[in-house]
Backbone of each chain as ProteinMPNN parsed JSONL, in Angstrom:
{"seq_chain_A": "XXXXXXXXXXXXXXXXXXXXXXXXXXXXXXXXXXXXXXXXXXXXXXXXXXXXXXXXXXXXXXXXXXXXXXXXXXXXXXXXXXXXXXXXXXXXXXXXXXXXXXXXXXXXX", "coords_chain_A": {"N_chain_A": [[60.572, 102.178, 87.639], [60.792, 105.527, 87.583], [62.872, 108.338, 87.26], [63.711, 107.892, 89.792], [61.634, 107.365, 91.217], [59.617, 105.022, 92.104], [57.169, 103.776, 90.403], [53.972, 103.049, 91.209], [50.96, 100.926, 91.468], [47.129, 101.962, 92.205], [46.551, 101.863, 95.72], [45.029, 98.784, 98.041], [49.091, 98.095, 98.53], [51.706, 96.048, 99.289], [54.814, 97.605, 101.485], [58.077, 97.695, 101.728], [60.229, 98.999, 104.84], [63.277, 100.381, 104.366], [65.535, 101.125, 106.858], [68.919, 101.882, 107.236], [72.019, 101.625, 108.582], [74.801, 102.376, 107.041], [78.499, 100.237, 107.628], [81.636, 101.94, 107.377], [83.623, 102.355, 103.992], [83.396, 100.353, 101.261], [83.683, 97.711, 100.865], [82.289, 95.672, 98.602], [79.917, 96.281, 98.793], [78.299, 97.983, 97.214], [78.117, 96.465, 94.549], [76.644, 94.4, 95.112], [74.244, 95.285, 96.209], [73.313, 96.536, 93.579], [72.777, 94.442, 92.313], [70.866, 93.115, 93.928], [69.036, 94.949, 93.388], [68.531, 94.317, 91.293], [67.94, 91.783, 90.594], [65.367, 91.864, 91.854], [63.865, 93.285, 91.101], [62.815, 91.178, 89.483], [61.091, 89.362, 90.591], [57.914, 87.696, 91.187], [55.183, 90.025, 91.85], [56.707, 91.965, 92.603], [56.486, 95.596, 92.693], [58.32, 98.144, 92.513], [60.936, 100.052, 93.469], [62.286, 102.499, 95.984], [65.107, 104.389, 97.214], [67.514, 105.943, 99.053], [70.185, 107.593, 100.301], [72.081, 108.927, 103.073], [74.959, 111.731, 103.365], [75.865, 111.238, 105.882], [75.293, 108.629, 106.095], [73.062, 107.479, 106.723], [70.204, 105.312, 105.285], [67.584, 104.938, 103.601], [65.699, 102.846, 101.808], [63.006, 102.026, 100.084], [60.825, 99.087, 99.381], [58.327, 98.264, 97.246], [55.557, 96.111, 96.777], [52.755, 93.403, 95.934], [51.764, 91.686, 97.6], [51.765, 89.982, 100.652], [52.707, 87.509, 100.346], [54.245, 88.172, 98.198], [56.445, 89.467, 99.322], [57.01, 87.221, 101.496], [58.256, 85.731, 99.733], [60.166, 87.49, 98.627], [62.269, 87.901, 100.781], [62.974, 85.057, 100.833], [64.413, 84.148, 99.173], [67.159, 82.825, 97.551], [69.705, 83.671, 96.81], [69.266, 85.828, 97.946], [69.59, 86.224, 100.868], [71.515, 85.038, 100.788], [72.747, 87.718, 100.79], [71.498, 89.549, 102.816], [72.518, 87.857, 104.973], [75.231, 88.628, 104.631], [74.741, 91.299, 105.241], [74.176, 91.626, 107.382], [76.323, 90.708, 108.857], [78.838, 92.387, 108.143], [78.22, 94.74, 106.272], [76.293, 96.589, 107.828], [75.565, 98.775, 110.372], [73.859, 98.718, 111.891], [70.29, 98.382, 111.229], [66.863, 98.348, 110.678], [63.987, 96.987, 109.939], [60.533, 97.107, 108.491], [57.495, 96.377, 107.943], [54.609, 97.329, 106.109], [51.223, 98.192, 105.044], [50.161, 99.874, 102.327], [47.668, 102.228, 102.025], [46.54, 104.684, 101.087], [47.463, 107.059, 98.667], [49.37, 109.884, 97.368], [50.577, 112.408, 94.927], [52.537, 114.68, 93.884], [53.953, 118.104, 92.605]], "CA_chain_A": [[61.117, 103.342, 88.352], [61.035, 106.893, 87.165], [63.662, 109.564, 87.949], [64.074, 107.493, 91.303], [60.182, 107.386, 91.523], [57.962, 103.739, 92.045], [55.624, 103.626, 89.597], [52.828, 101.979, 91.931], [49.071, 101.48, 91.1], [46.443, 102.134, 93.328], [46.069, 101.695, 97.087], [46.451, 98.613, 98.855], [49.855, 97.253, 98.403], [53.032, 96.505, 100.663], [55.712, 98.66, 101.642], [59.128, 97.059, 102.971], [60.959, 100.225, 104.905], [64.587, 99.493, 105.367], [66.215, 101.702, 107.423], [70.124, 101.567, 107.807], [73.704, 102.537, 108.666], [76.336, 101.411, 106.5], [79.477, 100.407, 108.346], [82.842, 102.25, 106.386], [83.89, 101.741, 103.576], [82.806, 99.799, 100.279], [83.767, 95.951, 100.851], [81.526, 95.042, 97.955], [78.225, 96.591, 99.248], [77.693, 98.288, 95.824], [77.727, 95.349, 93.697], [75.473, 93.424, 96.042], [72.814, 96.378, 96.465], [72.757, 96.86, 92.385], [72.481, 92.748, 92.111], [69.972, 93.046, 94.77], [67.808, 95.518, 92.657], [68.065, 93.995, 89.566], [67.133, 90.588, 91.236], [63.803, 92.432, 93.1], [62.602, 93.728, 90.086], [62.86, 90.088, 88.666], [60.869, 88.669, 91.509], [56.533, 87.898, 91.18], [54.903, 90.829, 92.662], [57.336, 93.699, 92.585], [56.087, 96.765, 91.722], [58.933, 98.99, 92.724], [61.711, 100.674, 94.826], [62.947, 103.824, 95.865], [66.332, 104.597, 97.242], [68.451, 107.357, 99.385], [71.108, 107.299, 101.579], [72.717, 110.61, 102.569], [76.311, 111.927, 103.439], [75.678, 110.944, 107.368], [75.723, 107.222, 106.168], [71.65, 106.399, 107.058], [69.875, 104.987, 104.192], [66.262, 104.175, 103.924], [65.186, 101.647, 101.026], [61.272, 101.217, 100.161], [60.534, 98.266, 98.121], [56.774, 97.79, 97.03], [54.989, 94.484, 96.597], [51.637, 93.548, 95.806], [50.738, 91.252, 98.709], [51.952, 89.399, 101.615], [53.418, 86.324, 99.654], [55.51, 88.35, 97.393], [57.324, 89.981, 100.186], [58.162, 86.261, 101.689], [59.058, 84.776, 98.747], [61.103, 87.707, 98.345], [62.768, 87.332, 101.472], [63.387, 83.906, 100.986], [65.456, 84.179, 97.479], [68.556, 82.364, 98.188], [70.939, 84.606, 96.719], [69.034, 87.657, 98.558], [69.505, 85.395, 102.005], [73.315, 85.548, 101.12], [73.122, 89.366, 100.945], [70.933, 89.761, 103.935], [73.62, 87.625, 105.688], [76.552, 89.389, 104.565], [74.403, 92.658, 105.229], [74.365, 91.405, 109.091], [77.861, 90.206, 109.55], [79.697, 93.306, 108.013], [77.804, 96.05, 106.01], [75.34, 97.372, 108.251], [76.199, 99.181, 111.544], [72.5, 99.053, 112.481], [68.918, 98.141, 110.848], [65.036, 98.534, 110.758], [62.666, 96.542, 108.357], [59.51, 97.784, 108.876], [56.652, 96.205, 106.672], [53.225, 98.248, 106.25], [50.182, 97.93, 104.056], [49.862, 101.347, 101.819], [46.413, 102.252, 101.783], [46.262, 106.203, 100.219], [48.982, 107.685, 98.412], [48.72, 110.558, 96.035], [51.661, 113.033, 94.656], [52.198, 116.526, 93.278], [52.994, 119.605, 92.764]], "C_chain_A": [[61.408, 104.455, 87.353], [61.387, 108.123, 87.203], [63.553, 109.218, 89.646], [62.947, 106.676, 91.632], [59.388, 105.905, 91.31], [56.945, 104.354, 91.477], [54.149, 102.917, 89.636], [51.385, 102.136, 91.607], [48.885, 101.547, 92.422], [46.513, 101.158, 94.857], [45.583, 99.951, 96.827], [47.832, 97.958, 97.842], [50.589, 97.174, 99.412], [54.52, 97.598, 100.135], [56.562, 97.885, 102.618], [59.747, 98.561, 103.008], [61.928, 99.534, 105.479], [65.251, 100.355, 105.594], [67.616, 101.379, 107.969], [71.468, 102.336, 107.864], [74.353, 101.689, 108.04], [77.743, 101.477, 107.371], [80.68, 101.491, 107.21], [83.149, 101.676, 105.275], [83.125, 100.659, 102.106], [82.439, 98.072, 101.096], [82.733, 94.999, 100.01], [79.663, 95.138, 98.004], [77.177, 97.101, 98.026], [77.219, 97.714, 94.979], [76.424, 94.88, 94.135], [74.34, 94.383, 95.725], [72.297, 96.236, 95.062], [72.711, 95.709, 91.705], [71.069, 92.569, 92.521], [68.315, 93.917, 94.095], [67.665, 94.722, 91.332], [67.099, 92.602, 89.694], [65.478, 90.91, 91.919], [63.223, 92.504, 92.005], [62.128, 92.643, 89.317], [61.189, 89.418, 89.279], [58.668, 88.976, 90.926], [56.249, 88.898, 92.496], [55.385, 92.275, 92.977], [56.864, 94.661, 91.925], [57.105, 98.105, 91.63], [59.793, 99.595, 93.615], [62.009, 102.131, 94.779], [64.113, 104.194, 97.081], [66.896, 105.679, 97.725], [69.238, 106.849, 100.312], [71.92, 108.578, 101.501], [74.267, 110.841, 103.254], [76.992, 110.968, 104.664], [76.306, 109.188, 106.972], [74.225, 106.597, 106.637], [71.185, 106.932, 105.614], [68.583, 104.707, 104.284], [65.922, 104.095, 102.0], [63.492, 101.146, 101.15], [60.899, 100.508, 99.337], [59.052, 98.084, 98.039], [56.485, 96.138, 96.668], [53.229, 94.439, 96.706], [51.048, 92.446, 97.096], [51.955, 90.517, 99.58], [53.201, 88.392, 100.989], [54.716, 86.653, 99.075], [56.721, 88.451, 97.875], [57.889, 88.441, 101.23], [58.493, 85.572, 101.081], [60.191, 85.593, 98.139], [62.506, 87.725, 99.164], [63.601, 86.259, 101.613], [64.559, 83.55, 100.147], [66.633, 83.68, 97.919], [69.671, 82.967, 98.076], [70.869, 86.352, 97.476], [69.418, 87.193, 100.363], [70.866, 85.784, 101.909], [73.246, 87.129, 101.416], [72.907, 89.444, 102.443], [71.997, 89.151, 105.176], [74.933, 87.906, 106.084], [76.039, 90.782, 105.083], [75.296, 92.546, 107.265], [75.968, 91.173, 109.71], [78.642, 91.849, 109.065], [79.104, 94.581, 107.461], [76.623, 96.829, 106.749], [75.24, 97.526, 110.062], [74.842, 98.939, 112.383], [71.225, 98.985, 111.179], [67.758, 98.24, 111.364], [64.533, 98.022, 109.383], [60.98, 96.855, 109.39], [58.516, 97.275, 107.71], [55.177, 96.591, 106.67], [52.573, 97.464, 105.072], [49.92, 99.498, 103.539], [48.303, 101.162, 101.598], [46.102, 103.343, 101.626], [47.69, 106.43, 99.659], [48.455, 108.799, 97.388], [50.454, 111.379, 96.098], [51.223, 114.283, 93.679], [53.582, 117.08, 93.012], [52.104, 119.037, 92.473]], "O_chain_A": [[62.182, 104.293, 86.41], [60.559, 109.034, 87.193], [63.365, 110.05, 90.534], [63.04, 105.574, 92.172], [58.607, 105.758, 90.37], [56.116, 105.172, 91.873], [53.441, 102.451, 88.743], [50.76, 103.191, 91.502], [49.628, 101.388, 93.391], [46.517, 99.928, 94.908], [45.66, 99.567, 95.66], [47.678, 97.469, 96.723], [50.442, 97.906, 100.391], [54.976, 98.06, 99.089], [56.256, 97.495, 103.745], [59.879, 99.286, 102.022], [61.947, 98.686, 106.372], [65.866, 100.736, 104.598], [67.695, 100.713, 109.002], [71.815, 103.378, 107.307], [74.516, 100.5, 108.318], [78.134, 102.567, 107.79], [80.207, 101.671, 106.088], [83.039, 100.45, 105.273], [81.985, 100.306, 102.407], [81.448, 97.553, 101.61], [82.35, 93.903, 100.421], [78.704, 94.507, 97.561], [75.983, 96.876, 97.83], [76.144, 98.029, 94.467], [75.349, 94.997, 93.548], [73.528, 94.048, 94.862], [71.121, 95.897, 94.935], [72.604, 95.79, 90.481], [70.206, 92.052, 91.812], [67.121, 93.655, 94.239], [66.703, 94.647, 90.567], [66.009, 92.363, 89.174], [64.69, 90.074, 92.363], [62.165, 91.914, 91.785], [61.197, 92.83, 88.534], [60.298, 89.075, 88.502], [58.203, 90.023, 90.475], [56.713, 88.809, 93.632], [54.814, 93.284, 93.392], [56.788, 94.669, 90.696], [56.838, 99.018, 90.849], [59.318, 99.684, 94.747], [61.99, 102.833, 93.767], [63.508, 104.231, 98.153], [66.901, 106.617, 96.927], [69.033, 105.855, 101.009], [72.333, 109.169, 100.504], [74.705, 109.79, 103.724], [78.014, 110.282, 104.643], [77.343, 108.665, 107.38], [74.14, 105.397, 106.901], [71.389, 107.972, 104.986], [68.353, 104.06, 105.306], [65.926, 105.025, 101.193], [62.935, 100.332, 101.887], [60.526, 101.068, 98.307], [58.583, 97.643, 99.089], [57.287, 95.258, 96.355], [52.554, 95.222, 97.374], [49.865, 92.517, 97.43], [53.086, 90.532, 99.092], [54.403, 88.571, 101.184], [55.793, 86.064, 99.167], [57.763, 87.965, 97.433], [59.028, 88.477, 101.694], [59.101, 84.6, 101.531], [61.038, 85.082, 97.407], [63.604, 87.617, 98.617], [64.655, 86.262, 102.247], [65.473, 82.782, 100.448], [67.137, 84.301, 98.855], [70.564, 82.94, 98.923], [71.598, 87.339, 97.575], [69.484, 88.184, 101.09], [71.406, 86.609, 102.646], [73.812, 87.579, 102.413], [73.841, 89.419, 103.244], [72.263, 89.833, 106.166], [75.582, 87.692, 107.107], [76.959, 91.536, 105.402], [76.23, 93.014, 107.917], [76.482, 91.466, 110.789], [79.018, 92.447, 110.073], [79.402, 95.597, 108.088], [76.056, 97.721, 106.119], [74.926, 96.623, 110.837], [74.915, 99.006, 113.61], [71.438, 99.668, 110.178], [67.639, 98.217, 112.589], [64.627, 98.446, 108.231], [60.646, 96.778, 110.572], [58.696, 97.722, 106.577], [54.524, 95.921, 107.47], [53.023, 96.545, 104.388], [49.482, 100.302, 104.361], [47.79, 100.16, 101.099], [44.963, 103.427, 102.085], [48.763, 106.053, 100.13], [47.417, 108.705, 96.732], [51.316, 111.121, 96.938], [50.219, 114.66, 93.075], [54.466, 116.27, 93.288], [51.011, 119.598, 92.396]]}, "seq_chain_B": "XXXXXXXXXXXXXXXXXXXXXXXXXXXXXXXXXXXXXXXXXXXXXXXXXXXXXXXXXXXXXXXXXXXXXXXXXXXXXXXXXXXXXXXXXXXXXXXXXXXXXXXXXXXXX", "coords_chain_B": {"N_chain_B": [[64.446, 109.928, 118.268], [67.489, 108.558, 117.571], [70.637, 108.327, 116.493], [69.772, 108.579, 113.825], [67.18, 107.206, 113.099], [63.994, 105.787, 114.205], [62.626, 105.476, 116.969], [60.396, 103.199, 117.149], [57.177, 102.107, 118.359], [56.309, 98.433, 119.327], [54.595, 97.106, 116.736], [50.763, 97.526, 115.783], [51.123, 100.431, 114.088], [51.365, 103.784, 112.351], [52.762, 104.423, 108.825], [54.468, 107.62, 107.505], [55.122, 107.756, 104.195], [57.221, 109.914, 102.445], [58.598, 110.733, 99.5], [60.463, 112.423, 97.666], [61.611, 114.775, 94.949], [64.209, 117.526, 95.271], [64.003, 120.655, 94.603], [66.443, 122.292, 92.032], [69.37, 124.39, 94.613], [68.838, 126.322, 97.777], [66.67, 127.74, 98.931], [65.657, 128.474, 101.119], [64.495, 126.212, 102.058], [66.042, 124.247, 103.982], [66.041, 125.705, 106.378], [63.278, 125.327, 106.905], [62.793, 123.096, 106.884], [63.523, 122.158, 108.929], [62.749, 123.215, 110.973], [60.049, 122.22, 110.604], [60.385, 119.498, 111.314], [61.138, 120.219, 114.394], [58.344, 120.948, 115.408], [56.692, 118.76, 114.462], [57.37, 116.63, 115.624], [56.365, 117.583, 118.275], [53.828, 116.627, 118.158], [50.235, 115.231, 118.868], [50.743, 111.95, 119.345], [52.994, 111.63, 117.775], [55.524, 109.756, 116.414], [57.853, 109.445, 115.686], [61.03, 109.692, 113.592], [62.237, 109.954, 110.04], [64.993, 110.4, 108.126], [66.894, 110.362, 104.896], [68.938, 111.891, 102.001], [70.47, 111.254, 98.779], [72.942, 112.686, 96.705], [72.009, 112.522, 94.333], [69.682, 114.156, 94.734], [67.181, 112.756, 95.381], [65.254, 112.277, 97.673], [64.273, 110.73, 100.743], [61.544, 110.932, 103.435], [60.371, 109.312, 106.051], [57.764, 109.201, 108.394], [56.398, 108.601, 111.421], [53.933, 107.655, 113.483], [50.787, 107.401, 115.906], [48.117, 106.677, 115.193], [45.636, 107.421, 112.322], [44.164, 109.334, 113.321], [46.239, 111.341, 114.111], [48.004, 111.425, 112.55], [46.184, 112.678, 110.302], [45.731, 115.457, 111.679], [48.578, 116.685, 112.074], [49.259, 116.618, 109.048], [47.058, 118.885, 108.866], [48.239, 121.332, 109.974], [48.577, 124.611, 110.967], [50.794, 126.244, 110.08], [52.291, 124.037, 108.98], [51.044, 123.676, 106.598], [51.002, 125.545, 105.334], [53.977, 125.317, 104.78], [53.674, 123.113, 102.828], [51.969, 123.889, 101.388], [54.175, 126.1, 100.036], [55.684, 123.928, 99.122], [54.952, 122.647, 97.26], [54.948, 124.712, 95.394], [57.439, 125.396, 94.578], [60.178, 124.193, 96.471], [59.887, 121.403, 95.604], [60.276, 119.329, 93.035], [59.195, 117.34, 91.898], [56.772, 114.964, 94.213], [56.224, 111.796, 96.335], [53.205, 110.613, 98.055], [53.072, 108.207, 100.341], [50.523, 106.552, 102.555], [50.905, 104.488, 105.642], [49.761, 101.197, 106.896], [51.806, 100.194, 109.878], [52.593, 96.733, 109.882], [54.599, 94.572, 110.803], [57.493, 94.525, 112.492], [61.1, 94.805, 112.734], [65.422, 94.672, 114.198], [68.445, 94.866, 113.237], [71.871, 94.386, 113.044]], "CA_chain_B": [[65.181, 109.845, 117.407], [68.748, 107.779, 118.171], [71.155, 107.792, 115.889], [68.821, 108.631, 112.933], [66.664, 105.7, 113.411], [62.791, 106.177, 114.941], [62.403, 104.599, 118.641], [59.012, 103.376, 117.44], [56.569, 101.278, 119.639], [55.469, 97.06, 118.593], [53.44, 97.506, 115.275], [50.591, 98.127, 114.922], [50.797, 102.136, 114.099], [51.247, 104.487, 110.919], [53.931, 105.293, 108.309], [53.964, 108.162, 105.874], [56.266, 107.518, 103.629], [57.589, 111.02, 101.482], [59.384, 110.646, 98.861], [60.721, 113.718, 96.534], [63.179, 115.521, 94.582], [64.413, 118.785, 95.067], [64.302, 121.606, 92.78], [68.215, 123.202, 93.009], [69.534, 125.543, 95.574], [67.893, 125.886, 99.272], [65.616, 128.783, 98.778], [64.534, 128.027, 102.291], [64.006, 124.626, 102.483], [66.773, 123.559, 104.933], [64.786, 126.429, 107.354], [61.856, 125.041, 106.909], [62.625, 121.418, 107.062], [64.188, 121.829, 110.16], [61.236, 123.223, 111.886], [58.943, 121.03, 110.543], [60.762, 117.839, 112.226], [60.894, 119.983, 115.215], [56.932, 121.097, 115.225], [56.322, 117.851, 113.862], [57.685, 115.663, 117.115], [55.457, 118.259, 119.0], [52.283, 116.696, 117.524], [50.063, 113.799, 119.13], [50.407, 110.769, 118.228], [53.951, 111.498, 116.849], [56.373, 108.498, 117.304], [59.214, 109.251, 115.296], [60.941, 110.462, 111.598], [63.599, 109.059, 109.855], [65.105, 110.864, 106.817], [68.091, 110.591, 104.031], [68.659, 112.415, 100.868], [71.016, 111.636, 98.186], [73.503, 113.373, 96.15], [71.551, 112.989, 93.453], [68.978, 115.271, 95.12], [66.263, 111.987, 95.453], [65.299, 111.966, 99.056], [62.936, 109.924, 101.461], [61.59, 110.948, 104.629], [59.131, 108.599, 106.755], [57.453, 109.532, 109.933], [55.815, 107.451, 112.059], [52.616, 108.019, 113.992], [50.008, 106.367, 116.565], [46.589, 106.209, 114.734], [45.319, 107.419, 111.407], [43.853, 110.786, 114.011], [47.336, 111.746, 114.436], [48.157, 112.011, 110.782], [45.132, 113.845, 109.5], [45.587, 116.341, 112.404], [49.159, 116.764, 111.433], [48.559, 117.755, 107.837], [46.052, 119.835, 109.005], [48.129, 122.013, 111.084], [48.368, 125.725, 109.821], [52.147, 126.559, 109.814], [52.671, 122.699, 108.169], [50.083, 123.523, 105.437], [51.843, 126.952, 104.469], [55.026, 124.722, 104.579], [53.212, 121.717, 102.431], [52.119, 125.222, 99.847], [55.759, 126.341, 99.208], [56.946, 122.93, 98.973], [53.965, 122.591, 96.119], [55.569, 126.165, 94.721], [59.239, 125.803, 94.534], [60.63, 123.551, 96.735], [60.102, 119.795, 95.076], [60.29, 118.907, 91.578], [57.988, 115.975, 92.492], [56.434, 114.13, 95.151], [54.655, 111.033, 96.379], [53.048, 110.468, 99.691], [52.151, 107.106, 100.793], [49.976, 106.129, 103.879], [50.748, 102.977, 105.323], [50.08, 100.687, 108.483], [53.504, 98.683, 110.037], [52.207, 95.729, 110.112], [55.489, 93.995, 111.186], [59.135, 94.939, 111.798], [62.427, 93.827, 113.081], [66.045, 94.97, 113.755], [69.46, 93.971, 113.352], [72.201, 92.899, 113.339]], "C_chain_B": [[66.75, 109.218, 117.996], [69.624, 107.441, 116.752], [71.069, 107.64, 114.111], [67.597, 107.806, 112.768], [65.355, 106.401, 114.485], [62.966, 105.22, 116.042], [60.91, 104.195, 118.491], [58.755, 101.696, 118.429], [56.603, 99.796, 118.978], [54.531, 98.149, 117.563], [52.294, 97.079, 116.22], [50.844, 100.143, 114.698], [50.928, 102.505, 112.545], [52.462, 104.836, 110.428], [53.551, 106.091, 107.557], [55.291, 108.042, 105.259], [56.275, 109.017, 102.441], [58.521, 110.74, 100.739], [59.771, 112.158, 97.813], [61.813, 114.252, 96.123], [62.784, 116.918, 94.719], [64.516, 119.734, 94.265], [65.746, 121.918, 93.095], [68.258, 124.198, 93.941], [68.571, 125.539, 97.298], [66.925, 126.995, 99.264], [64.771, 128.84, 100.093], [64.342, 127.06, 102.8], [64.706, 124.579, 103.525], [65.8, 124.168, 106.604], [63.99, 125.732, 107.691], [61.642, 123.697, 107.471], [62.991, 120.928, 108.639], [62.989, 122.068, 111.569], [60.051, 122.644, 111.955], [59.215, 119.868, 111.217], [60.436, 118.904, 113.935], [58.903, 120.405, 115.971], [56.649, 119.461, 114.963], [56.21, 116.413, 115.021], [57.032, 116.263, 118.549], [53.831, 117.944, 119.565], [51.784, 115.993, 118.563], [50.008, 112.753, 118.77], [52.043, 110.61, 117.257], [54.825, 110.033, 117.693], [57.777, 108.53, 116.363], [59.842, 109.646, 113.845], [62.037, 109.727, 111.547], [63.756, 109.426, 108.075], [66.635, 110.652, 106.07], [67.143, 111.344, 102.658], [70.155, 111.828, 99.877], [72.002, 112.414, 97.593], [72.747, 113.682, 94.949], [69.917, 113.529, 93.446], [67.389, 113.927, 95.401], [66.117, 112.057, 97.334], [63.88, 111.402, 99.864], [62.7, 110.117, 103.177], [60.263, 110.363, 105.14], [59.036, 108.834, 107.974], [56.606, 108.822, 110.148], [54.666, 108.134, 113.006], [51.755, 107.014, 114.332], [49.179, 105.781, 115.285], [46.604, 107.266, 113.202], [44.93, 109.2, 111.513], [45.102, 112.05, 113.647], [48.302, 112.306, 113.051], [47.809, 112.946, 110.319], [45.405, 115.88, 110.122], [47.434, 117.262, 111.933], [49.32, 117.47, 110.46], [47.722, 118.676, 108.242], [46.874, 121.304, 109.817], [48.729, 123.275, 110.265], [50.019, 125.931, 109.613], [52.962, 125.306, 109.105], [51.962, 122.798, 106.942], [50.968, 125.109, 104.602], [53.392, 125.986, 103.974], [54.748, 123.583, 103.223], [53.059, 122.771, 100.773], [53.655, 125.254, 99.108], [55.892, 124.925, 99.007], [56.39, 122.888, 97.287], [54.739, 123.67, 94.917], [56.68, 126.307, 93.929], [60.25, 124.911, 95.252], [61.004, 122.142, 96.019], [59.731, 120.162, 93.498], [59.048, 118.016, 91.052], [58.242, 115.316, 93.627], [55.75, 113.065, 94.983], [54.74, 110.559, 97.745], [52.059, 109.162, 99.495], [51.797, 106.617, 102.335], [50.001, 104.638, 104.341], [51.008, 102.597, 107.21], [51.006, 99.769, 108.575], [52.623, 98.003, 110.425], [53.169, 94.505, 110.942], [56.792, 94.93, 111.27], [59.91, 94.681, 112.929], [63.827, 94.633, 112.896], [67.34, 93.829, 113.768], [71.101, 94.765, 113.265], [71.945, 92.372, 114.499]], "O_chain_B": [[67.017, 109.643, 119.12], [69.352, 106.477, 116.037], [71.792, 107.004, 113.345], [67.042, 108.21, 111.746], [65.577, 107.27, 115.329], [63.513, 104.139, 115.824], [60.106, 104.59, 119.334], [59.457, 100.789, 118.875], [57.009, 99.901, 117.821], [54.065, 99.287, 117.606], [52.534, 96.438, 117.244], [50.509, 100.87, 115.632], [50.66, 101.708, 111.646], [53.282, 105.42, 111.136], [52.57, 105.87, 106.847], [56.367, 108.227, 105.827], [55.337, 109.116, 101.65], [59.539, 110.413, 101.348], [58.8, 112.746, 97.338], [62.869, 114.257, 96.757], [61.702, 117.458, 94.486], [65.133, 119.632, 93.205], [66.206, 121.828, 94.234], [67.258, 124.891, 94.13], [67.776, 124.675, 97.667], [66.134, 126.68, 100.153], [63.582, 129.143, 100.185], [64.016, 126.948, 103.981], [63.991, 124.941, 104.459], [65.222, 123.532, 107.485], [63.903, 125.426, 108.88], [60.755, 123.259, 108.204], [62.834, 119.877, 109.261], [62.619, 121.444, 112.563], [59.248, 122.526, 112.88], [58.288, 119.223, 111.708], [59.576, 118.43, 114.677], [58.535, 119.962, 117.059], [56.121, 119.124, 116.022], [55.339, 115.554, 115.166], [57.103, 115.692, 119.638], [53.074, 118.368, 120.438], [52.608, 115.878, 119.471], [49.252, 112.439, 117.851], [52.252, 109.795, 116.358], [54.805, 109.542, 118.822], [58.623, 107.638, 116.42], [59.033, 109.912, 112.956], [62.655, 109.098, 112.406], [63.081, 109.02, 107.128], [67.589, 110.818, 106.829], [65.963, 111.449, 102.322], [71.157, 112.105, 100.537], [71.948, 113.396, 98.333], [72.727, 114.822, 94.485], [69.12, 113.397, 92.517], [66.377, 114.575, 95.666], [67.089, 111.829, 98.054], [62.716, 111.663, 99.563], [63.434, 109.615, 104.029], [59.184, 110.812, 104.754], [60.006, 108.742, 108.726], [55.945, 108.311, 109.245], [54.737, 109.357, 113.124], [51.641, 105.982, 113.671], [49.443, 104.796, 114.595], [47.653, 107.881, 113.012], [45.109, 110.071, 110.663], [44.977, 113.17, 113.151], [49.001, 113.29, 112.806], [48.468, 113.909, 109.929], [45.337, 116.952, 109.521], [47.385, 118.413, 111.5], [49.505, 118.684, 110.542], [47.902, 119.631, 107.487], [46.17, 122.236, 110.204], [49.26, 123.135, 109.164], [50.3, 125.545, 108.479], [54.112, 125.479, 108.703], [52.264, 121.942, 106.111], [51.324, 125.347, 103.449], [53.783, 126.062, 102.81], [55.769, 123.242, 102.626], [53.592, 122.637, 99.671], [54.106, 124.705, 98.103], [56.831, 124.962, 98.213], [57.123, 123.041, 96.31], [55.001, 123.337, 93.762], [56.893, 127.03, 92.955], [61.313, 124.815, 94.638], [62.17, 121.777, 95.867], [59.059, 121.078, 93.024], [58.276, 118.086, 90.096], [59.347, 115.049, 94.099], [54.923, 112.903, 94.085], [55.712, 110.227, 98.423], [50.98, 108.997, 98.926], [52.668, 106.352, 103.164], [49.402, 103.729, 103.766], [51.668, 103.055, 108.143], [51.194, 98.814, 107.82], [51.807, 98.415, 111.25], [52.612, 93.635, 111.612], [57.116, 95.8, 110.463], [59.411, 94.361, 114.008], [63.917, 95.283, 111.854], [67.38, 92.639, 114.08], [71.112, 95.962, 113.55], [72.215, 91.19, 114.713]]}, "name": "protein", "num_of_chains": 2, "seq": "XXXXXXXXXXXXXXXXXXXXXXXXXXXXXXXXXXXXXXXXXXXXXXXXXXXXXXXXXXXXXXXXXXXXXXXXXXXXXXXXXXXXXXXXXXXXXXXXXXXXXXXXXXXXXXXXXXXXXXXXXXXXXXXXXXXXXXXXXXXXXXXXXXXXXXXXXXXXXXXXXXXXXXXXXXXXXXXXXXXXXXXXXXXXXXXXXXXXXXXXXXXXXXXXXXXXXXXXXX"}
């Protein structure tokens, strides 16, 4: 990651989109999230995330991955299972995972 | 749109995923951006947007769309391509645009 920016090679890979509301409030969501990245980038297959969430409180999260597998073995991670469980019970007022196949991308100016 | 959150259909369809930073100041943008979502939900083929930004000016906006048609036509359209110029100009710092089909997705809690 570079000034926010996934550093992804070429066309295809996956794209997890996670769209969410945080409920109020911290309750440990910070830790977790910057556990949660450090753990992703660990993981076979990652190529990258990128990150916003704005005043409102919706957030959207795009993690890259190079195929199918990576994305359920990253899923599966046992300590990312706790998050994902704690996400559901208290930090997240509302969700969307959304998983695509990128197949063009380009960037500019 | 509900809440920030796209109302999209069962997969399959299209994401674009935008990612970019801002240069400082609004020079326009907020204008601009605002008419582009609503032009933009005008289109065919549109199914939905879903944007945050940061404090630290990183921001990600993904729109959703039927077919691959619906995209191209999109970009193509003349008051979105003058908009797509300035952004090139003065608006972003950097971009990157990725094309991608949902293949799956899911909400929660």
């Amino acid at each position: 990651m570079t000034n926010g920016f996934a550093n992804t090679p070429e066309p295809p890979y996956l794209a997890v989109i996670f769209t969410s509301r945080r409920t109020p409030g911290d309750e440990g969501y910070g830790a977790m999230a910057a556990e949660m990245e450090t753990l992703a980038a660990a993981q076979p297959g990652y190529l990258g995330i990128e990150s916003a969430r704005g005043a409102d409180g919706l957030g959207i999260t795009v993690s890259y991955w190079r195929d199918e597998e990576s994305v359920r073995a990253w899923k599966a991670v046992a300590r990312h299972r706790a998050a994902q469980a704690a996400g559901r019970a208290q930090w997240y007022e509302h969700f969307e995972v959304r998983v695509a196949r990128v197949e063009r991308a380009y960037g500019g100016p």
